[in-house]
Backbone atoms as SQL, in Angstrom:
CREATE TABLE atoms (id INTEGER PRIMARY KEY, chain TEXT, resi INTEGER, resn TEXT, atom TEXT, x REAL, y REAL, z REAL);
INSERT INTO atoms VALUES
  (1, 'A', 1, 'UNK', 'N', 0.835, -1.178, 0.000),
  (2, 'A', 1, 'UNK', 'CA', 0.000, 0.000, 0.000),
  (3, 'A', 1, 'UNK', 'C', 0.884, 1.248, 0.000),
  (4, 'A', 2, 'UNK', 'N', 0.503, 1.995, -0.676),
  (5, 'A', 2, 'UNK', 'CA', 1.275, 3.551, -0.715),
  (6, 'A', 2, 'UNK', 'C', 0.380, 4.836, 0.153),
  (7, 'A', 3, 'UNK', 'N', 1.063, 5.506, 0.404),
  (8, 'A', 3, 'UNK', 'CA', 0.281, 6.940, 0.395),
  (9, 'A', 3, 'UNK', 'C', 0.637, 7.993, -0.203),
  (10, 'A', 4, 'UNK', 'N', -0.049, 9.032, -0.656),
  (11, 'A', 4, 'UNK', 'CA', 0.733, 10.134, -2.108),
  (12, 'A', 4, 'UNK', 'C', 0.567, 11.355, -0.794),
  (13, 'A', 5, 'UNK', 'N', 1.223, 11.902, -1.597),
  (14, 'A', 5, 'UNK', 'CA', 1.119, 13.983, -1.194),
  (15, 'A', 5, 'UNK', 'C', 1.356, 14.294, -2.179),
  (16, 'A', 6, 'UNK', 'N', 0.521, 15.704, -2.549),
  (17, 'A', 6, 'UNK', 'CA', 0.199, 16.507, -3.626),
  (18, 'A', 6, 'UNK', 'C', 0.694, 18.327, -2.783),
  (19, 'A', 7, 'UNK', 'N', 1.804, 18.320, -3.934),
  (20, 'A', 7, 'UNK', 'CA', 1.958, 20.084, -3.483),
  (21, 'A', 7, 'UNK', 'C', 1.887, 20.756, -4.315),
  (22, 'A', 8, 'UNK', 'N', 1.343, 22.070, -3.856),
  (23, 'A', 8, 'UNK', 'CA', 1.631, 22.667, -5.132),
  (24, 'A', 8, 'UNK', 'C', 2.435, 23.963, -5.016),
  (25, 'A', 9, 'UNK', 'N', 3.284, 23.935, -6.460),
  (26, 'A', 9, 'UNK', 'CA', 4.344, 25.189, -6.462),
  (27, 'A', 9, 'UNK', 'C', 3.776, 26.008, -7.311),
  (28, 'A', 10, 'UNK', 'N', 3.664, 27.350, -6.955),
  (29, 'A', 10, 'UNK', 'CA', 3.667, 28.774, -8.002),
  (30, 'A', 10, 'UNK', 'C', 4.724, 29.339, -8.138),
  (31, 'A', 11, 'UNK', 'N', 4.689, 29.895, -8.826),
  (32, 'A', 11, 'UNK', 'CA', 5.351, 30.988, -9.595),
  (33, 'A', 11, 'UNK', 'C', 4.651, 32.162, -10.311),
  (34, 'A', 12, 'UNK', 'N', 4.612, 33.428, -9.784),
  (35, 'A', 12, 'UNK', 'CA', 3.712, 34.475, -10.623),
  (36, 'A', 12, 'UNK', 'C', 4.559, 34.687, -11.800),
  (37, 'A', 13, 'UNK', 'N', 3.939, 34.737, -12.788),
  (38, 'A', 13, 'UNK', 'CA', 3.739, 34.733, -14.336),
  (39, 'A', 13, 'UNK', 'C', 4.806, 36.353, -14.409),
  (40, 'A', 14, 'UNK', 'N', 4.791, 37.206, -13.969),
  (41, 'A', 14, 'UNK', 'CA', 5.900, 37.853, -13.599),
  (42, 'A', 14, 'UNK', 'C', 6.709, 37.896, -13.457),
  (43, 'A', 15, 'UNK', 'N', 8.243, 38.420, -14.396),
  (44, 'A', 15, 'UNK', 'CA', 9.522, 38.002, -13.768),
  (45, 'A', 15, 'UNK', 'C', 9.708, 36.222, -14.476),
  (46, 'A', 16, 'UNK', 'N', 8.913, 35.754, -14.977),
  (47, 'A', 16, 'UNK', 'CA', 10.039, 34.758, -15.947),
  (48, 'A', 16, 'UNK', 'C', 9.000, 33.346, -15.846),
  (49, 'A', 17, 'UNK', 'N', 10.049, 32.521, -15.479),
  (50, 'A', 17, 'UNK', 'CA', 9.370, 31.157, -15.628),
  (51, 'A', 17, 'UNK', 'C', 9.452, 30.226, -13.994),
  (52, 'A', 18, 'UNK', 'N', 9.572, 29.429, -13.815),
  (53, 'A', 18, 'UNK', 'CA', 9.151, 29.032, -12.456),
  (54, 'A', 18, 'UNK', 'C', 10.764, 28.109, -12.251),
  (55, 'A', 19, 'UNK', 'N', 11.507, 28.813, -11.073),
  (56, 'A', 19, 'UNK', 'CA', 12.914, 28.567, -11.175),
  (57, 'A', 19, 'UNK', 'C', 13.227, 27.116, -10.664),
  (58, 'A', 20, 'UNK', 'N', 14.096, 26.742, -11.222),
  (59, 'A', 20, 'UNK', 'CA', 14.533, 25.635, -11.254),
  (60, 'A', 20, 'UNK', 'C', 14.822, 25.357, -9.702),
  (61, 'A', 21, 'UNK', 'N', 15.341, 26.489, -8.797),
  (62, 'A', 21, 'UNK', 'CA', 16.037, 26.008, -7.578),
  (63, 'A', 21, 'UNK', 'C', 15.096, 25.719, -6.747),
  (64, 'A', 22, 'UNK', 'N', 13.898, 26.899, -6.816),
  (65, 'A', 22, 'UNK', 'CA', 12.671, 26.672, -6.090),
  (66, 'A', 22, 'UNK', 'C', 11.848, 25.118, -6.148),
  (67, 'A', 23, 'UNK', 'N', 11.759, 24.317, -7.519),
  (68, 'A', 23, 'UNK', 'CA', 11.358, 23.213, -7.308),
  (69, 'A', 23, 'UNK', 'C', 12.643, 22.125, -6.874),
  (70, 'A', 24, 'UNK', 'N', 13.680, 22.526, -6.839),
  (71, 'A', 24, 'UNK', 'CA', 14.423, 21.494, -6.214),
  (72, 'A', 24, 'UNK', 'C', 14.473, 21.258, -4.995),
  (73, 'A', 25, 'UNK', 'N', 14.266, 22.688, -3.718),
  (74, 'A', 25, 'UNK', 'CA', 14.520, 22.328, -2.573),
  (75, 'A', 25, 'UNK', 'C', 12.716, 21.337, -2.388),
  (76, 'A', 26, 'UNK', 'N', 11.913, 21.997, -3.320),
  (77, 'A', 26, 'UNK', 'CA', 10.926, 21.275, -2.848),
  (78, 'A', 26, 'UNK', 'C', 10.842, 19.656, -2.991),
  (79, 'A', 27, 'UNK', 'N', 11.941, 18.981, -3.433),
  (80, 'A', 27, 'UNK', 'CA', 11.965, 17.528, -4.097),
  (81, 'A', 27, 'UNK', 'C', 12.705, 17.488, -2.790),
  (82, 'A', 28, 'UNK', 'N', 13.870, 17.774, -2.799),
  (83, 'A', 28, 'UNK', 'CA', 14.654, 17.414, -1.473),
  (84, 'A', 28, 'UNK', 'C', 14.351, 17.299, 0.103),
  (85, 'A', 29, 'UNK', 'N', 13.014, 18.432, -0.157),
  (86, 'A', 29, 'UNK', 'CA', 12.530, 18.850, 1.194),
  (87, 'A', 29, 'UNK', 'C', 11.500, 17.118, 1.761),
  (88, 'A', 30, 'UNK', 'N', 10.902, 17.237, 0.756),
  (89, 'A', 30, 'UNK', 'CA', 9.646, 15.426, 0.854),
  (90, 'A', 30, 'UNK', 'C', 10.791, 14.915, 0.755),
  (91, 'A', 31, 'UNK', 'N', 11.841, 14.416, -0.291),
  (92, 'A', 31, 'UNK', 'CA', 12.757, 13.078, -0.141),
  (93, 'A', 31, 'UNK', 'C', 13.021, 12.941, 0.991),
  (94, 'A', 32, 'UNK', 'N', 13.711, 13.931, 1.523),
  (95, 'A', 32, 'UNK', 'CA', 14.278, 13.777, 2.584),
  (96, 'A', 32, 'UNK', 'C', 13.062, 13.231, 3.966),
  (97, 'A', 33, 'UNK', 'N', 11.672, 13.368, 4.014),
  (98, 'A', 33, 'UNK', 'CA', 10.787, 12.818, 4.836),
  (99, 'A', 33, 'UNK', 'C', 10.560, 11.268, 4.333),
  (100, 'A', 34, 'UNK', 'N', 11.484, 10.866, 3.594),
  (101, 'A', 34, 'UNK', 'CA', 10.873, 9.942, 2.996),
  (102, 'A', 34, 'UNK', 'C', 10.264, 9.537, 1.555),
  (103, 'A', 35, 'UNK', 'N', 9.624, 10.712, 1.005),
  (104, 'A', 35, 'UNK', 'CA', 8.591, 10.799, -0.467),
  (105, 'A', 35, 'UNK', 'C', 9.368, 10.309, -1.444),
  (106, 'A', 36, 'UNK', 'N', 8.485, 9.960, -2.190),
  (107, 'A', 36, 'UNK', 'CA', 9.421, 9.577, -3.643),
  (108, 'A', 36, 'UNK', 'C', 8.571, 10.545, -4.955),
  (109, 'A', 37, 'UNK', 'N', 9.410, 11.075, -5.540),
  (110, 'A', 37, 'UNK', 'CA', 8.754, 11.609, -6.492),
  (111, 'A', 37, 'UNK', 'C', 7.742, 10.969, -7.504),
  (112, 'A', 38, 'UNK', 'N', 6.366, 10.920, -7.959),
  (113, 'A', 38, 'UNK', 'CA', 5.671, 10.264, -8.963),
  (114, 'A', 38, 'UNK', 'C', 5.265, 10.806, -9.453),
  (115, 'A', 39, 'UNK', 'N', 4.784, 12.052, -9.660),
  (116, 'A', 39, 'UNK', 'CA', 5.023, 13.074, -11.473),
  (117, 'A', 39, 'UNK', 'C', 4.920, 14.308, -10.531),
  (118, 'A', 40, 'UNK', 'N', 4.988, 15.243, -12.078),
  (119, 'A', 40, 'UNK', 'CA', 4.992, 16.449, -11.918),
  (120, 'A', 40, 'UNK', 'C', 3.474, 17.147, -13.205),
  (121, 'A', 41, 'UNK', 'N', 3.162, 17.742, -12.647),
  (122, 'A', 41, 'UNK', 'CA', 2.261, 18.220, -13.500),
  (123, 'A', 41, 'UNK', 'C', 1.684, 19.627, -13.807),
  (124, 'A', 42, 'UNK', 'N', 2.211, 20.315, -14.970),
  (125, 'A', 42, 'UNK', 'CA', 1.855, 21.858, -14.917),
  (126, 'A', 42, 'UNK', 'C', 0.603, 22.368, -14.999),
  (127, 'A', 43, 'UNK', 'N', 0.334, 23.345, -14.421),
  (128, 'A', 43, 'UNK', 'CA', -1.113, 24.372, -14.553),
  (129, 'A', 43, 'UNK', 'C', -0.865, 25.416, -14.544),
  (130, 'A', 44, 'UNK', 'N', -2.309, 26.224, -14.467),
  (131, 'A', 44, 'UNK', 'CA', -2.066, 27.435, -14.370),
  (132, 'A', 44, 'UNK', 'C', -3.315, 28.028, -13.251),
  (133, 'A', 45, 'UNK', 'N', -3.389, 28.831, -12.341),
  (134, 'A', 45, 'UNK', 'CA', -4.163, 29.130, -11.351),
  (135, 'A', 45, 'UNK', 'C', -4.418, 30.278, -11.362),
  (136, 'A', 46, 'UNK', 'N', -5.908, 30.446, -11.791),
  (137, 'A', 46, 'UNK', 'CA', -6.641, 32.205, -12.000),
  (138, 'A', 46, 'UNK', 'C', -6.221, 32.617, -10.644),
  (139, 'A', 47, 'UNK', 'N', -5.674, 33.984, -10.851),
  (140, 'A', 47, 'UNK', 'CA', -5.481, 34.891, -9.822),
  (141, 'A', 47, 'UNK', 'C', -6.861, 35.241, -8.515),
  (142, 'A', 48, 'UNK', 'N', -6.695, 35.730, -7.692),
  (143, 'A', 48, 'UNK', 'CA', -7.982, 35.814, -6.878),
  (144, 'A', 48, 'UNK', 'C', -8.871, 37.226, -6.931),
  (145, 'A', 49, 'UNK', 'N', -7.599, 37.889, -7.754),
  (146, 'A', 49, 'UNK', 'CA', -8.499, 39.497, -7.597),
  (147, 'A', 49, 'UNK', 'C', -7.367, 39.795, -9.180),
  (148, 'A', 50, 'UNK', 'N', -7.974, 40.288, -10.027),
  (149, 'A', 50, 'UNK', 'CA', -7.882, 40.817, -11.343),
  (150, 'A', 50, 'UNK', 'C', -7.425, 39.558, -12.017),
  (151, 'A', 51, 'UNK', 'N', -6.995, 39.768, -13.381),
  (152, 'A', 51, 'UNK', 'CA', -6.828, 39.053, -14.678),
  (153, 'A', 51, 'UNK', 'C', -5.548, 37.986, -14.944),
  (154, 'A', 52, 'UNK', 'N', -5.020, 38.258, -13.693),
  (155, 'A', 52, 'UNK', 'CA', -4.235, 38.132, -13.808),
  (156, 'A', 52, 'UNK', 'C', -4.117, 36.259, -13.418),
  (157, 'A', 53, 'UNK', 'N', -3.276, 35.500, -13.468),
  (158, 'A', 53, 'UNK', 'CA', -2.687, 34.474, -13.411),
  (159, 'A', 53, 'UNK', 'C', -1.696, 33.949, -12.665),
  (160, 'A', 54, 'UNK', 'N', -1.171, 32.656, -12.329),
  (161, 'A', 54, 'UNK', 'CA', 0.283, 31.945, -11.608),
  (162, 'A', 54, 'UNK', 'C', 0.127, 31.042, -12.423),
  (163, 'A', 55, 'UNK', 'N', 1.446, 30.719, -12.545),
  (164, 'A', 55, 'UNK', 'CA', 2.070, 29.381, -13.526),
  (165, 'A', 55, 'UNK', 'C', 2.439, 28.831, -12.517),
  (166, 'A', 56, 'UNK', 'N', 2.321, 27.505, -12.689),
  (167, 'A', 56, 'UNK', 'CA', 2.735, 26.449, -11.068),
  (168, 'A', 56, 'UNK', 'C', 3.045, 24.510, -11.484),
  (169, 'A', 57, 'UNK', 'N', 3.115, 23.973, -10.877),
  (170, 'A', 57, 'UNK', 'CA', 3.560, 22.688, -11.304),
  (171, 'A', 57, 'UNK', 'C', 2.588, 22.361, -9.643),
  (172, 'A', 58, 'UNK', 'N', 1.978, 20.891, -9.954),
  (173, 'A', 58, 'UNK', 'CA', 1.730, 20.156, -8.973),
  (174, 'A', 58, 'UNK', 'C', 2.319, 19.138, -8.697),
  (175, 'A', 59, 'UNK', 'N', 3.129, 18.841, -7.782),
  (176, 'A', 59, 'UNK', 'CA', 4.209, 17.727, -7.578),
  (177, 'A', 59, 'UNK', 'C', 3.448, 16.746, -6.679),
  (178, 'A', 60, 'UNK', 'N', 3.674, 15.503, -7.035),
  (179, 'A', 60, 'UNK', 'CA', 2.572, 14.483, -6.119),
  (180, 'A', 60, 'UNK', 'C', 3.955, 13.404, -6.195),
  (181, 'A', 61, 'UNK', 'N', 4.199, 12.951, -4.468),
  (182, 'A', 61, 'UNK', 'CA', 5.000, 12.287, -4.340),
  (183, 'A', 61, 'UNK', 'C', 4.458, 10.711, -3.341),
  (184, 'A', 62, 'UNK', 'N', 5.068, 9.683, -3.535),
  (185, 'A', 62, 'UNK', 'CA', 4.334, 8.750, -3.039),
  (186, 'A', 62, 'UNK', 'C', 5.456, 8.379, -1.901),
  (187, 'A', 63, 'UNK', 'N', 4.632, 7.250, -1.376),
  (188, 'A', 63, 'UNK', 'CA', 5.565, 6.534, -0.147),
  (189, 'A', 63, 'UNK', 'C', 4.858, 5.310, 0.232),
  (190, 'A', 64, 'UNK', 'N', 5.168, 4.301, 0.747),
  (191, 'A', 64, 'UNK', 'CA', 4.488, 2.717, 1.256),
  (192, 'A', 64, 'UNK', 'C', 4.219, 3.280, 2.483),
  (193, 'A', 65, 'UNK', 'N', 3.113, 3.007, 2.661),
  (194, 'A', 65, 'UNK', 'CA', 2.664, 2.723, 4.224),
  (195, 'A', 65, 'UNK', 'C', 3.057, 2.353, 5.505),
  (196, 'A', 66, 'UNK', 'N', 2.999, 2.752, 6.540),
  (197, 'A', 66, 'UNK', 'CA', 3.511, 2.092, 7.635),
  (198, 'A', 66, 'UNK', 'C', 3.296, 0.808, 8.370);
């Protein structure tokens, strides 16, 4: 049996693309509890107040059960 976690990373659409270092500590941060990476998946998330947008990746990492 596994169990997953789902995170999610932004990046405002501002200023570029969604940095490489920022999703690394986030891989290292779960590995290191244990997680194993099992995909990555991009979106995009309507802003909450004007037109605006975030570019983001949802990282879902798994692990076996206790």
């Amino acid at each position: 049996m596994y169990e997953y976690k789902v995170v999610q990373v932004r990046e405002g659409l501002i200023g570029g693309k969604m940095s490489a270092d920022k999703l690394e500590k986030v891989l290292n941060e779960w590995a290191a509890k244990g997680w194993q990476l099992k995909s990555i998946t991009a979106v995009e998330v309507k802003g909450r107040i004007g037109p605006g947008s975030t570019e983001g990746v949802l990282v879902t990492f798994e692990r076996p059960t206790r």
